[in-house]
DSSP file (Angstrom, degrees, kcal/mol; ACC not computed):
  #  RESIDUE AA STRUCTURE BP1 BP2  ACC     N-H-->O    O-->H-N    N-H-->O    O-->H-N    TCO  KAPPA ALPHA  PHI   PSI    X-CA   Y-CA   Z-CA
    1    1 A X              0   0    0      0, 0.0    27,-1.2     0, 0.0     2,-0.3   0.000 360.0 360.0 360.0 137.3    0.0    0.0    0.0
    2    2 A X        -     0   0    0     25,-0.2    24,-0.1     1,-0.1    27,-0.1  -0.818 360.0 -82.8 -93.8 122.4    1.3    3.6   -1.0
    3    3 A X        -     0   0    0     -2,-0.3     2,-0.4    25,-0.3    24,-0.3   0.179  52.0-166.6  -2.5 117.3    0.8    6.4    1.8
    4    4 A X  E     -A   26   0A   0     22,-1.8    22,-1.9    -3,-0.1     2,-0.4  -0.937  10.9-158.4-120.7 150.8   -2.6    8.1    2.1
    5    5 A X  E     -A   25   0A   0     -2,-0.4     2,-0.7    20,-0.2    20,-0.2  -0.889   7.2-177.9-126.0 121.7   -4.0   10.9    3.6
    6    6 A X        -     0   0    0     18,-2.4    16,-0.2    -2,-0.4    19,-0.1  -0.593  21.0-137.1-128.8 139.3   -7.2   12.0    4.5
    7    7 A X        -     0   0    0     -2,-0.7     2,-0.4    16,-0.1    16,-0.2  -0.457  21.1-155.6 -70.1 147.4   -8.9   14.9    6.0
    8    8 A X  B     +B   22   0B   0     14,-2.1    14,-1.7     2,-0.0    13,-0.6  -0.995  23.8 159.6-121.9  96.0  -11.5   14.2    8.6
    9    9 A X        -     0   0    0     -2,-0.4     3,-0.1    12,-0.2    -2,-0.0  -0.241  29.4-152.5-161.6  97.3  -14.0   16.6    9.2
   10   10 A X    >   -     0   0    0      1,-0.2     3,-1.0     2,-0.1     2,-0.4   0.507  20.2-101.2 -24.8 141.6  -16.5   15.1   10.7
   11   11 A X  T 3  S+     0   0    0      1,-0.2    -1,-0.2     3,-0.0     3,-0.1  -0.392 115.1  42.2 -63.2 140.3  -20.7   15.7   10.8
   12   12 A X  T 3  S+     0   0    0     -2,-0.4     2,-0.3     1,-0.2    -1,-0.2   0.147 103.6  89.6 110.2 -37.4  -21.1   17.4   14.5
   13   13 A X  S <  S-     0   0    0     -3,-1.0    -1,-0.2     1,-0.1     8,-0.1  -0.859  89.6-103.4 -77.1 144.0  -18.1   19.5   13.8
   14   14 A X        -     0   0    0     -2,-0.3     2,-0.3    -3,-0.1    -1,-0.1  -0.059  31.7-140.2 -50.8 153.7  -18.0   22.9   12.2
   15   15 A X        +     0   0    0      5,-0.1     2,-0.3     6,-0.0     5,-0.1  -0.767  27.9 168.2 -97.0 159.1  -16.8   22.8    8.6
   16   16 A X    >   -     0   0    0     -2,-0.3     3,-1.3     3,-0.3     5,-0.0  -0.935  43.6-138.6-157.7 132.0  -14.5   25.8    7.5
   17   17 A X  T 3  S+     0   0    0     -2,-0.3     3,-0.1     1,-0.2    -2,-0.0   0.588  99.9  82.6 -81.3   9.8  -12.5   26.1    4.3
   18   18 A X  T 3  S-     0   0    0     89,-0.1     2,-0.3    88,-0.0    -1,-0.2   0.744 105.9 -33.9 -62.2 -37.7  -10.1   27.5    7.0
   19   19 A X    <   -     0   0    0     -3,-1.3    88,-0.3    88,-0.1    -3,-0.3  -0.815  62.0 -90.3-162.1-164.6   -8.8   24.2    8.2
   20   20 A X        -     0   0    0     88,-0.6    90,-0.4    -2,-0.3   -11,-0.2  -0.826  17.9-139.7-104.0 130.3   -9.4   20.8    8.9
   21   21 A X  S    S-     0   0    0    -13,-0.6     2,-0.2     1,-0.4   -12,-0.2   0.919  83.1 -13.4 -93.4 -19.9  -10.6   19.2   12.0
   22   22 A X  B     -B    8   0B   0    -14,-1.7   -14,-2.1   -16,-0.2    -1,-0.4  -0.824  57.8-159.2-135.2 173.6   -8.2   15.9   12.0
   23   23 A X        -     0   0    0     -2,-0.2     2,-0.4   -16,-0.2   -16,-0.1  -0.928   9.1-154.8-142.6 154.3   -6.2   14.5    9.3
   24   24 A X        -     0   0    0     -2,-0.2   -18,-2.4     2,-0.0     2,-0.4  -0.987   4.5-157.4-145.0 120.2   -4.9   10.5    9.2
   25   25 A X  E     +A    5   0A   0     -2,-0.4     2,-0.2   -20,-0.2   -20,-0.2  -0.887  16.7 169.8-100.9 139.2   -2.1    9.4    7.6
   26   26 A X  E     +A    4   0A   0    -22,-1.9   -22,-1.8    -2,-0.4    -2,-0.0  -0.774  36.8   8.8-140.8-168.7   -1.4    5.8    6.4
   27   27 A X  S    S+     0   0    0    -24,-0.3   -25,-0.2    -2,-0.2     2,-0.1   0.083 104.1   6.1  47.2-161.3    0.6    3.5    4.5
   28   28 A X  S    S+     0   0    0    -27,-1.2   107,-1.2   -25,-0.1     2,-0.4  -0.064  87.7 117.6 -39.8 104.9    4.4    4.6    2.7
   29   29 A X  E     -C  134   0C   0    105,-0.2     2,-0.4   106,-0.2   105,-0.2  -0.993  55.9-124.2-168.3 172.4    5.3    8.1    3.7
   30   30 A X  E     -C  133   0C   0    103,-1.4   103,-2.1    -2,-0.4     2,-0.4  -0.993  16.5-150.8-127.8 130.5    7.6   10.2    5.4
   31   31 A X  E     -C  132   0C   0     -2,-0.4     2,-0.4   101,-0.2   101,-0.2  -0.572  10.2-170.9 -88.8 133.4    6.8   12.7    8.3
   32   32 A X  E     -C  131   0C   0     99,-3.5    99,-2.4    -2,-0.4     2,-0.3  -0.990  11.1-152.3-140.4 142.2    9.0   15.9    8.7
   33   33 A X  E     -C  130   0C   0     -2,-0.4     2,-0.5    97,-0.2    97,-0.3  -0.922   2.8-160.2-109.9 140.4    8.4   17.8   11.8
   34   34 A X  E     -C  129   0C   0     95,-2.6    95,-2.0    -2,-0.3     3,-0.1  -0.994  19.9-142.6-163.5 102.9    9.2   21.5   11.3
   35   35 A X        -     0   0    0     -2,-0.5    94,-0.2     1,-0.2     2,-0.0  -0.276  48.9 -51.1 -73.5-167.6    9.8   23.1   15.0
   36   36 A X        -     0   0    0     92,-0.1     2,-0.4     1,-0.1    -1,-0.2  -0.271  61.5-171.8 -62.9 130.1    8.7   26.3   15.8
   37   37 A X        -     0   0    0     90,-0.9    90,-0.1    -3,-0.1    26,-0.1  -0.975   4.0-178.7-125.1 148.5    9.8   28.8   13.4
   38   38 A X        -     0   0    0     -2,-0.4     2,-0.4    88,-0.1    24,-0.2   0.145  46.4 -78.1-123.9-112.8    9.4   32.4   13.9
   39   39 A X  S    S+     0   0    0     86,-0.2     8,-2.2    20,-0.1     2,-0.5  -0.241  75.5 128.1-137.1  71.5   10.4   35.5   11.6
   40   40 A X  B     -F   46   0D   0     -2,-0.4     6,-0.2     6,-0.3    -2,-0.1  -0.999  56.8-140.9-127.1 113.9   14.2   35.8   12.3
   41   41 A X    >   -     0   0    0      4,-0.8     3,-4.8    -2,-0.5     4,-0.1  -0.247  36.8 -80.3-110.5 171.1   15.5   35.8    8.2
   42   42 A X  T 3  S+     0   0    0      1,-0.3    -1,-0.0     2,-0.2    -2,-0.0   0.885 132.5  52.6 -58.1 -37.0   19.0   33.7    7.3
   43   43 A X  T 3  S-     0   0    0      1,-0.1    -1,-0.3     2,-0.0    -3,-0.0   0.648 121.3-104.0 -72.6  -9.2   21.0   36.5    8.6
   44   44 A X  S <  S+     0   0    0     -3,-4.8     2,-0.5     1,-0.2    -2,-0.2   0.764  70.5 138.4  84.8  26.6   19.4   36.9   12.0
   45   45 A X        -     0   0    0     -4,-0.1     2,-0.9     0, 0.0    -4,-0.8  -0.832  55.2-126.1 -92.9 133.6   17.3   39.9   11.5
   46   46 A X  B     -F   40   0D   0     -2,-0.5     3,-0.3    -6,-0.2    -6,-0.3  -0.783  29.5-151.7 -87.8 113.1   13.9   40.0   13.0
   47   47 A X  S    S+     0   0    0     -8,-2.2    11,-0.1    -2,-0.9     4,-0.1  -0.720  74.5  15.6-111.9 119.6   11.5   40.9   10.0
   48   48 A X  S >  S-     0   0    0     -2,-0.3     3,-1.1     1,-0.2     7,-0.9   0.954  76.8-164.9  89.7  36.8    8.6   42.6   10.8
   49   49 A X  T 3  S+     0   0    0     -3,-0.3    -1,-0.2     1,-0.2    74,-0.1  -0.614  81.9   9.1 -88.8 158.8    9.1   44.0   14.7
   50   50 A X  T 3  S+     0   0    0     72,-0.5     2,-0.4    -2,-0.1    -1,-0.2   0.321 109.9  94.5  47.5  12.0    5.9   45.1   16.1
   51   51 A X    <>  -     0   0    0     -3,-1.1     4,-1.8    -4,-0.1     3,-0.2  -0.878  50.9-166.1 -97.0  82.7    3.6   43.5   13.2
   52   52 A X  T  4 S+     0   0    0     -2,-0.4     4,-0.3     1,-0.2     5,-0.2   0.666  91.6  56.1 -38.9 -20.7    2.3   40.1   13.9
   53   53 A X  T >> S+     0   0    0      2,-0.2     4,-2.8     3,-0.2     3,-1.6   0.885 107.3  45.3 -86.7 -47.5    1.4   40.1   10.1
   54   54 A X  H 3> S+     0   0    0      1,-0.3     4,-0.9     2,-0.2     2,-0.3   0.965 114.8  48.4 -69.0 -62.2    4.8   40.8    8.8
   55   55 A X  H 3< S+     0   0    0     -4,-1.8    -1,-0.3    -7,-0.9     4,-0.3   0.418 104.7  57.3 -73.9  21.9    6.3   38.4   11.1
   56   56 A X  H X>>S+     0   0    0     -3,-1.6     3,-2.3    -2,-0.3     4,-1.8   0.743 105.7  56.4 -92.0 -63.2    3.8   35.5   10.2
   57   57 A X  H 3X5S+     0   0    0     -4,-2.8     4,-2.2     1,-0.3     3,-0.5   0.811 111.4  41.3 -34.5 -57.4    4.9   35.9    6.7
   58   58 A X  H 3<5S+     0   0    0     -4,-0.9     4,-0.4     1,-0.3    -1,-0.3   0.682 113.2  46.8 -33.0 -37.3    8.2   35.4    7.7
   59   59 A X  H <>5S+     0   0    0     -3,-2.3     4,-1.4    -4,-0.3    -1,-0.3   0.634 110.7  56.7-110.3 -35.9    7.9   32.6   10.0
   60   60 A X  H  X5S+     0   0    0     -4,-1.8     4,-0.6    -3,-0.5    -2,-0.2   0.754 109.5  51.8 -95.1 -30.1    5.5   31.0    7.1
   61   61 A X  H  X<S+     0   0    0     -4,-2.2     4,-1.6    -5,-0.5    -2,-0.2   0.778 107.4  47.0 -68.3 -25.6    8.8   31.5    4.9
   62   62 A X  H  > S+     0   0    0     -4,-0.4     4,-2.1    -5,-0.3     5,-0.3   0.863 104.8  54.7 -97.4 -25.8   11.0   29.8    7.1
   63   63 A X  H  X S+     0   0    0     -4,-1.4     4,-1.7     1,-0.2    -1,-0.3   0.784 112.7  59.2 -71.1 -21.8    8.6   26.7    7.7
   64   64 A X  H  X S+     0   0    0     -4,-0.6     4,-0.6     2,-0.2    -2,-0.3   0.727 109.0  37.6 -28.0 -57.0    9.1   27.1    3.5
   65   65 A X  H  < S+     0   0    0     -4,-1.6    -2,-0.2     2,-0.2    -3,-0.1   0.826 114.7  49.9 -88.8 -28.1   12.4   26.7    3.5
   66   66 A X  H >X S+     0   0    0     -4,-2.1     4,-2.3     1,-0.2     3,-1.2   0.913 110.4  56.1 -75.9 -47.6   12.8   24.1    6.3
   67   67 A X  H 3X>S+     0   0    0     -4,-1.7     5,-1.1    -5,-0.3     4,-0.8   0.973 105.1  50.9 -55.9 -46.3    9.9   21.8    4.3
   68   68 A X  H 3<5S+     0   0    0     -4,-0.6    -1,-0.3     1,-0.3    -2,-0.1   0.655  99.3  62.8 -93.0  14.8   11.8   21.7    1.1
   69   69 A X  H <45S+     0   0    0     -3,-1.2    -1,-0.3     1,-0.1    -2,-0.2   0.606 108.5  42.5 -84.7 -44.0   15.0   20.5    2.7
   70   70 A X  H  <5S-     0   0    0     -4,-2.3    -2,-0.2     1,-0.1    -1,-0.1   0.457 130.0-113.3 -76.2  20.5   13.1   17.4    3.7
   71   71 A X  T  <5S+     0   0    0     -4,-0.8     2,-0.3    -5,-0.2    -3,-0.2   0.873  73.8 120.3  37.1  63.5   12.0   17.9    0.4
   72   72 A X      < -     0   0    0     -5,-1.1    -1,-0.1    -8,-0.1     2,-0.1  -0.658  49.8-136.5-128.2-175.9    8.1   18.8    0.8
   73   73 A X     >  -     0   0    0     -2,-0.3     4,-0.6     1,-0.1     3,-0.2  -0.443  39.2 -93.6-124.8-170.2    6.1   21.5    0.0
   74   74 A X  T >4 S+     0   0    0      1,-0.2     3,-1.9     2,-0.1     2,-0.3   0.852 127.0  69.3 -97.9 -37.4    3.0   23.5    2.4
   75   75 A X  T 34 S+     0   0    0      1,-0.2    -1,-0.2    25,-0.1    30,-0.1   0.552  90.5  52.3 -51.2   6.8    0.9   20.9    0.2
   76   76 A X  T 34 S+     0   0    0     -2,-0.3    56,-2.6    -3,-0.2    -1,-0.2   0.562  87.4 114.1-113.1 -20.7    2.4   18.0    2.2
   77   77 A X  E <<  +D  131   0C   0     -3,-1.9    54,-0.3    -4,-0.6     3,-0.1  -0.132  30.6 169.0 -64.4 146.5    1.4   19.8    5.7
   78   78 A X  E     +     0   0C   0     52,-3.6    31,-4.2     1,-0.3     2,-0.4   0.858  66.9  23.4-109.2 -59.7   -1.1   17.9    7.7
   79   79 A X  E     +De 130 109C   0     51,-1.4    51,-0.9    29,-0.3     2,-0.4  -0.763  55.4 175.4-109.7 133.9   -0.8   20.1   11.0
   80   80 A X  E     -De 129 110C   0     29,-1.5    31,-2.1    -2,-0.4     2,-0.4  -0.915  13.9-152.8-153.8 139.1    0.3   23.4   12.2
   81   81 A X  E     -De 128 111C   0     47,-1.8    47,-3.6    -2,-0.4     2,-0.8  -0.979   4.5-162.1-113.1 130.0    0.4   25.3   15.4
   82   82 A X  E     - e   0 112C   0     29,-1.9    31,-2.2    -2,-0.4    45,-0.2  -0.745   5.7-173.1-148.7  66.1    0.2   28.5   15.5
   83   83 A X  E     + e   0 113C   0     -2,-0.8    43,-1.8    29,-0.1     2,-0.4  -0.363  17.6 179.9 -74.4 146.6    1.4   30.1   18.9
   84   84 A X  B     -G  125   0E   0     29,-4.0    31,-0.4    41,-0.2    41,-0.3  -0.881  30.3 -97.8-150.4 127.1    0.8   34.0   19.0
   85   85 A X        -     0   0    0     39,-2.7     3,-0.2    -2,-0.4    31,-0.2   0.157  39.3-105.8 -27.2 141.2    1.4   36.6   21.4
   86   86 A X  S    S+     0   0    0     29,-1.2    -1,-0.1     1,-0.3     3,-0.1  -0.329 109.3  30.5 -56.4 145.5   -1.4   38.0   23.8
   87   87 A X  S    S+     0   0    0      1,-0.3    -1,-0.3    -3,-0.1    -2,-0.1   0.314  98.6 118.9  96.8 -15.3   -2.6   41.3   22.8
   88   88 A X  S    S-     0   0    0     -3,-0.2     2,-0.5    -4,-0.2    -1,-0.3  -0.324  74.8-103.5 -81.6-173.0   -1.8   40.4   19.2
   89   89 A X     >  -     0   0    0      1,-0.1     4,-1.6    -3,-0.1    -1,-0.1  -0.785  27.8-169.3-107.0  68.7   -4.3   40.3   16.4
   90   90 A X  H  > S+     0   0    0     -2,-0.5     4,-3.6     1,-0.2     5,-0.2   0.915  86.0  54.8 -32.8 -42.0   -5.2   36.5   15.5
   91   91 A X  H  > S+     0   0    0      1,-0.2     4,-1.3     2,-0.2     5,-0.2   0.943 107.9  44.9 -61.0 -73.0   -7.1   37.5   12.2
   92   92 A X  H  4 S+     0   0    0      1,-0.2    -1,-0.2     2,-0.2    -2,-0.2   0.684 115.5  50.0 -51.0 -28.9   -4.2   39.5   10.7
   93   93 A X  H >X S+     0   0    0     -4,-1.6     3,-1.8     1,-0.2     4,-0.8   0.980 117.4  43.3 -36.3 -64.1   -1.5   36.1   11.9
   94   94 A X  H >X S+     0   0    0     -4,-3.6     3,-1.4     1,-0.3     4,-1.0   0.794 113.3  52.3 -72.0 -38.1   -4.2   33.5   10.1
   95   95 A X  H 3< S+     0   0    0     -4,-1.3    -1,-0.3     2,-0.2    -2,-0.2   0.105 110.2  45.5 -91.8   5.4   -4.6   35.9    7.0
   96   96 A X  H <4 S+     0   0    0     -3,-1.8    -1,-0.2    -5,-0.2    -2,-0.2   0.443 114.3  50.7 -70.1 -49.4   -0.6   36.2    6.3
   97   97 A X  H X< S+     0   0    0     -3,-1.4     3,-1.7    -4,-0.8     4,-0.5   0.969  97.5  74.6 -94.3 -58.1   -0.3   32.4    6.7
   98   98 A X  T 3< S+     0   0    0     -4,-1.0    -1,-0.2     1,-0.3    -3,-0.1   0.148  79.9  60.7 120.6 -60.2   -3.1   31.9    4.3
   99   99 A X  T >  S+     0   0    0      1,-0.2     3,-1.2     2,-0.1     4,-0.3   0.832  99.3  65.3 -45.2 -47.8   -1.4   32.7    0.9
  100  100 A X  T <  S+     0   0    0     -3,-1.7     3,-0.4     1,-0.3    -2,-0.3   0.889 116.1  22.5 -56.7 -44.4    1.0   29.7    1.7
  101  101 A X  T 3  S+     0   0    0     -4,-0.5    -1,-0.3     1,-0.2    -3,-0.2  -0.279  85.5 117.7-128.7  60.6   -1.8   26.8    1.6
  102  102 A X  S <  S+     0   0    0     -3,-1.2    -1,-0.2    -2,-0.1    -2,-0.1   0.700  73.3  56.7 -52.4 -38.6   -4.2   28.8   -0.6
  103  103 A X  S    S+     0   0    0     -3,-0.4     2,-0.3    -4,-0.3     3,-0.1   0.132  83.9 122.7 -85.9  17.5   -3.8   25.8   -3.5
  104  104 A X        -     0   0    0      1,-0.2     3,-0.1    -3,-0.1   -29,-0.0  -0.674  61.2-154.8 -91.5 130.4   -5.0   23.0   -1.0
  105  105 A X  S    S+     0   0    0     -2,-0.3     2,-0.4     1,-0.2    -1,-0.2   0.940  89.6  12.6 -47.3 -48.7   -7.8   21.0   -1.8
  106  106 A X  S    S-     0   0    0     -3,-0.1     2,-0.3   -88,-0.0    -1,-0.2  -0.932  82.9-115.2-127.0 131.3   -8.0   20.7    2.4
  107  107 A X        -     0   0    0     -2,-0.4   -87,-0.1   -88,-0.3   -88,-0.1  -0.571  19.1-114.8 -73.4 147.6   -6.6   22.2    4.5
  108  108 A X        -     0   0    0     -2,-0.3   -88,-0.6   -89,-0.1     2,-0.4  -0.184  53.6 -91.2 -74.7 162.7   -4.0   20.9    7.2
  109  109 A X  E     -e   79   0C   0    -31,-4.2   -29,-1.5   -90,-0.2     2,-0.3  -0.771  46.0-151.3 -74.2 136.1   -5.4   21.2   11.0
  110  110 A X  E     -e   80   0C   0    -90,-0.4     2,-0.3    -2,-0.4   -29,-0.2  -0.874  19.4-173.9-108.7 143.5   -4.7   24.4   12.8
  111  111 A X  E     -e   81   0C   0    -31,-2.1   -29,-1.9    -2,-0.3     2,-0.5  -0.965   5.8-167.6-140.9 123.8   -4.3   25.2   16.3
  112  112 A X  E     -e   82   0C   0     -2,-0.3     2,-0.3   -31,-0.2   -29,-0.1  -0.943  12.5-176.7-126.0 137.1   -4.0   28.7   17.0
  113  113 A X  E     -e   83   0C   0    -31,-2.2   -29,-4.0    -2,-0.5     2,-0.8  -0.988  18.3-146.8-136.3 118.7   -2.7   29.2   20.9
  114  114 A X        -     0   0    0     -2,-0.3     2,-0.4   -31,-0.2   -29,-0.2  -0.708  29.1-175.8 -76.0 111.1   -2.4   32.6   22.4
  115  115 A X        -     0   0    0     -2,-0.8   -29,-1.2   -31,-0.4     3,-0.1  -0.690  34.6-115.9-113.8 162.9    0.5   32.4   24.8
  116  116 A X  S    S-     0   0    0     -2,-0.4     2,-0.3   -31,-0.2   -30,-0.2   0.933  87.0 -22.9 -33.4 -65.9    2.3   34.7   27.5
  117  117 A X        -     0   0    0    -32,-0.1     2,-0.5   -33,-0.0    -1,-0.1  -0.926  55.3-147.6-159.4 147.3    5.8   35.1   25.9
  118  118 A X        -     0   0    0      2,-0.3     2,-1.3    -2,-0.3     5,-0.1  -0.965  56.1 -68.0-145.1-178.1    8.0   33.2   23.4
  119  119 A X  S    S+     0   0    0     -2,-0.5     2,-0.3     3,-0.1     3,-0.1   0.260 120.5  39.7 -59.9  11.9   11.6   33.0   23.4
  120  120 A X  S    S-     0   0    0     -2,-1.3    -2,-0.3     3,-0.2     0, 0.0  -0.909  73.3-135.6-159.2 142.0   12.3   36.7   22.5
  121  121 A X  S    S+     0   0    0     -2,-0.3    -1,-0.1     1,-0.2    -3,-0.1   0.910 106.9  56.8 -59.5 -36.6   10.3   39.5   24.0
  122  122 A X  S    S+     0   0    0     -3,-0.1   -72,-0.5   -73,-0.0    -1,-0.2   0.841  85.1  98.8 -47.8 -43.6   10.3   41.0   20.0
  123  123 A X        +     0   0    0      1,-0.1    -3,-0.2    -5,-0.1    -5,-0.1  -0.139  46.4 174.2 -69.2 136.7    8.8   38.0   18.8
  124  124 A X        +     0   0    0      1,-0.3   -39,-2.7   -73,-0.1     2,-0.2   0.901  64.2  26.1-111.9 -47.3    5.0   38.2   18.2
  125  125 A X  B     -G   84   0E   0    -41,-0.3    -1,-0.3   -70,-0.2     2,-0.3  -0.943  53.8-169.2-147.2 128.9    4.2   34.7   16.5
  126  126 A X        -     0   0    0    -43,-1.8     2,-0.3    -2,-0.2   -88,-0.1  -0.741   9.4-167.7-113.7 178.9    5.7   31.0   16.3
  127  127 A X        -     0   0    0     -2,-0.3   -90,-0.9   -45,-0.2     2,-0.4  -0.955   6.9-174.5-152.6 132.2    4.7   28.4   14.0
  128  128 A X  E     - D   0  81C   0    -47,-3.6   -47,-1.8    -2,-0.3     2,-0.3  -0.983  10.8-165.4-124.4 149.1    5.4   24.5   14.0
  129  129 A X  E     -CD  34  80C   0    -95,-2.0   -95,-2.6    -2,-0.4     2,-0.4  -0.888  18.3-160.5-119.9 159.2    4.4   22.0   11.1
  130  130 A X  E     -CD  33  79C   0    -51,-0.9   -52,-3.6    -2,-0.3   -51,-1.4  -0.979  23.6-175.0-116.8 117.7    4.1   18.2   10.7
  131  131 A X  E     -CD  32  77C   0    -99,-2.4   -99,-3.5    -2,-0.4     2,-0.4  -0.915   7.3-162.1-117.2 156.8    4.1   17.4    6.8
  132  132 A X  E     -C   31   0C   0    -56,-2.6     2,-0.4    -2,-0.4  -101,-0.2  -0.980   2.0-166.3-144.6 124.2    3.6   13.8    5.4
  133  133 A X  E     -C   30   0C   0   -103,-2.1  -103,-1.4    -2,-0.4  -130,-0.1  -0.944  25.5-119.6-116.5 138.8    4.5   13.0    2.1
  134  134 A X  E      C   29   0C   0     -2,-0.4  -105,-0.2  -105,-0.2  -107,-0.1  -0.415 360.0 360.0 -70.2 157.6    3.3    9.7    0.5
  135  135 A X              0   0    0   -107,-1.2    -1,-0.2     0, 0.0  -106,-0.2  -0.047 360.0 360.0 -87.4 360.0    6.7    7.1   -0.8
């Protein structure tokens, strides 16, 4: 059997062309995990201080660059989490990230988690993926 995937979303939960509510992968494939990346560019500059929008682009770039080392695309993500500073704007984050899996039939699952702090006071938004691509 060759790797499948299929998006879950179930009667009883809301539907949204926003996300997915599970996704299940089976058979031949490979899983890349893509920690949290946030909007700190190859040189070490922080792109996008004080904007949560500019840095989700960023941060949506660098989950870009990390996928297509493992050699996947944002059409191979299944999952993302989508931590984002208190006080910030949620709409503008998810409407940033948005352009990157526009071309999906489905969407991966999202979880978007407002937290305290992340690992730099500057930083406004992280992002982690799991992609699965079928063998």
């Amino acid at each position: 059997m060759n790797g499948k995937i299929t998006y879950i979303n179930p009667e009883g939960l809301i539907k949204t062309p926003a996300f997915s509510q599970a996704v299940m992968t089976e058979g031949s494939g490979k899983t890349i995990y893509i920690g949290g990346q946030n909007a700190i560019d190859v040189k070490g500059n922080l792109i996008g201080k004080g904007s949560v929008s500019l840095q989700a682009e960023q941060a949506m770039r660098n989950v870009q660059t990390a996928l297509a080392a493992a050699g996947a695309t944002f059409k191979d993500v299944i999952k993302m989490n989508i931590y984002i500073l208190q006080g910030q704007n949620a709409i503008e984050a998810f409407k940033a990230s948005q352009p990157f899996i526009k071309d999906r039939s489905q969407p991966p699952a999202i979880t978007g988690i407002f937290v305290a702090g992340l690992a730099n006071p500057e930083y406004l938004i992280e992002i982690e993926a799991i992609a699965f691509t079928v063998l």
